[in-house]
C-alpha positions in Angstrom: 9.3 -8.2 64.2 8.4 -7.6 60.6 10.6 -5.8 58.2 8.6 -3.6 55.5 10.4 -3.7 52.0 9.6 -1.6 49.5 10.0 -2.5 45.9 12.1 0.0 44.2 12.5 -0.6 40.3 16.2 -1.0 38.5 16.9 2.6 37.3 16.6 3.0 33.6 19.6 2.2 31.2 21.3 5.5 30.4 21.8 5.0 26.2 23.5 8.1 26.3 21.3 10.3 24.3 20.4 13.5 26.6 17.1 14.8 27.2 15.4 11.5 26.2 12.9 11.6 29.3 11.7 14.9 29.8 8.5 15.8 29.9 7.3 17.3 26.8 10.5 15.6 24.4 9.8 13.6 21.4 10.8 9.6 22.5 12.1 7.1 19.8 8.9 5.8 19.8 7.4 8.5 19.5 9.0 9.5 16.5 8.3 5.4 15.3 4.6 6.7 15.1 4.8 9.3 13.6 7.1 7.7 10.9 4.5 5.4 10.7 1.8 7.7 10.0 4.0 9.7 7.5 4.5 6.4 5.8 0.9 5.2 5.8 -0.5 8.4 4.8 1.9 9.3 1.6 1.0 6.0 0.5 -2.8 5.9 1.2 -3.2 9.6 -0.3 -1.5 8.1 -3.4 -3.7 5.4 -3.6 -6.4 7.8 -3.8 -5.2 10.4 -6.1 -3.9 7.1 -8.5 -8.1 5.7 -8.2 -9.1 9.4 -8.4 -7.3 9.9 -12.0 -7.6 6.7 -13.2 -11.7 7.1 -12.7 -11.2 10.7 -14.4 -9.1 9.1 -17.2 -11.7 6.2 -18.1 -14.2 8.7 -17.8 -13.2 11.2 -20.4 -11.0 8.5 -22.7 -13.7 5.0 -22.2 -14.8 4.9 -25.2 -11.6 6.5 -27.4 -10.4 3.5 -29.9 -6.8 3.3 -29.6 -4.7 3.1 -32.7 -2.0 0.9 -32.2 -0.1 1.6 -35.7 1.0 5.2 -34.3 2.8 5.3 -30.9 1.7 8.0 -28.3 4.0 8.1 -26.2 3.4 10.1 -22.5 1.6 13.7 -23.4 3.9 17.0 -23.1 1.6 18.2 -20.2 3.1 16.0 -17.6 6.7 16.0 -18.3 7.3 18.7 -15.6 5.7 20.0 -12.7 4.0 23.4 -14.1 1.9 20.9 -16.7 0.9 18.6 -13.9 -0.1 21.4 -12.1 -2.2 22.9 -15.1 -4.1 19.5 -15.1 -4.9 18.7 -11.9 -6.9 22.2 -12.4 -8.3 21.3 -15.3 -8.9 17.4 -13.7 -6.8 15.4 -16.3 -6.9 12.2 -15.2 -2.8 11.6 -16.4 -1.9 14.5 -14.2 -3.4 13.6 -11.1 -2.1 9.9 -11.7 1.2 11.6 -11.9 0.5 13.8 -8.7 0.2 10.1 -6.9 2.8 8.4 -8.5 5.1 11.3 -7.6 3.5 11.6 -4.1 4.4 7.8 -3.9 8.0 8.2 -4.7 8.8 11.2 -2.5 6.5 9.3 0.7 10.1 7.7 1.9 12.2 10.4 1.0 10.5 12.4 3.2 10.5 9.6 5.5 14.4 10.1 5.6 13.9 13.7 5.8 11.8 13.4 9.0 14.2 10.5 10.7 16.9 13.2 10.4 14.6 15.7 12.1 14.0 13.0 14.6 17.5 12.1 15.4 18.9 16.0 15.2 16.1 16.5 18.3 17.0 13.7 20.3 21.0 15.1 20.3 22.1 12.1 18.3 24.3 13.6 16.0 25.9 10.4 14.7 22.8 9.5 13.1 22.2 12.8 11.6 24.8 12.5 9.9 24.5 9.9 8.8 20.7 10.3 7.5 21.4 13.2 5.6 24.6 11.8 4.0 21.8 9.1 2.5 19.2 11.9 2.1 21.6 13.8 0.0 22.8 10.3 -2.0 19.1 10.0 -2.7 18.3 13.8 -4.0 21.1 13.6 -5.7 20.4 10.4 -8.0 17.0 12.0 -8.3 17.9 14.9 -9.7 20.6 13.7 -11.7 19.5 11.0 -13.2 21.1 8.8 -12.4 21.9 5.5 -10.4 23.9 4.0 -7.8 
């Protein structure tokens, strides 16, 4: 007489986060991806739009002589956000090197940002708060000016 046994796999580890394995609900990694593209893609668009002015820049300022007896410092036009603007339109180059400098910066803020997203849709509530307690530590040495 032969028995027949089946293989039945161990039942998954319950990690106590609810909802993890529904059909159609975002899975850690899941979110990991798309962390990963956020990342990658901030950083690779900033590439670009640094390459992008600095080609622009060289272009239109090449073959200025500098004068190193007067300082210049960084032109009034991209100090805030409204003058950036104004010269990506008009393609400065220093403005759309800002653009990808600024784009650089905010890529893992908004990294942060999305992990909280993440975290607040898989029910884990621990570390949403705890996310945006460093999101808000982060905006808030941004726009304040300043650190630690």
């Amino acid at each position: 007489m032969e028995s027949e046994e089946t293989y039945n796999p161990p039942a998954p580890l319950e990690s106590g986060r609810q909802e993890k394995n529904k059909p159609g609900s975002l899975k850690d990694k899941d979110i990991q991806v798309i962390i990963g593209w956020i990342l990658r893609g901030g950083v690779t668009v900033s590439i670009l739009l640094v390459f992008i002015g600095g080609i622009l820049f060289t272009y239109r300022h090449g073959q200025s002589i500098p004068d190193y007896k007067t300082f210049k410092g960084v032109p009034d036009f991209i100090g805030n956000f409204s003058g950036i603007f104004d010269g990506i339109i008009t393609f400065k180059g220093q403005a759309i090197i800002q653009l990808g400098i600024i784009l650089l910066i905010a890529t893992p803020v908004i990294r942060v940002a999305f992990s909280a997203v993440g975290f607040l849709m898989e029910k884990d509530y621990l570390y949403t708060a705890i996310t945006l307690i460093v999101l808000l530590i982060i905006l808030a040495s941004m726009f304040s000016g300043r650190a630690g």
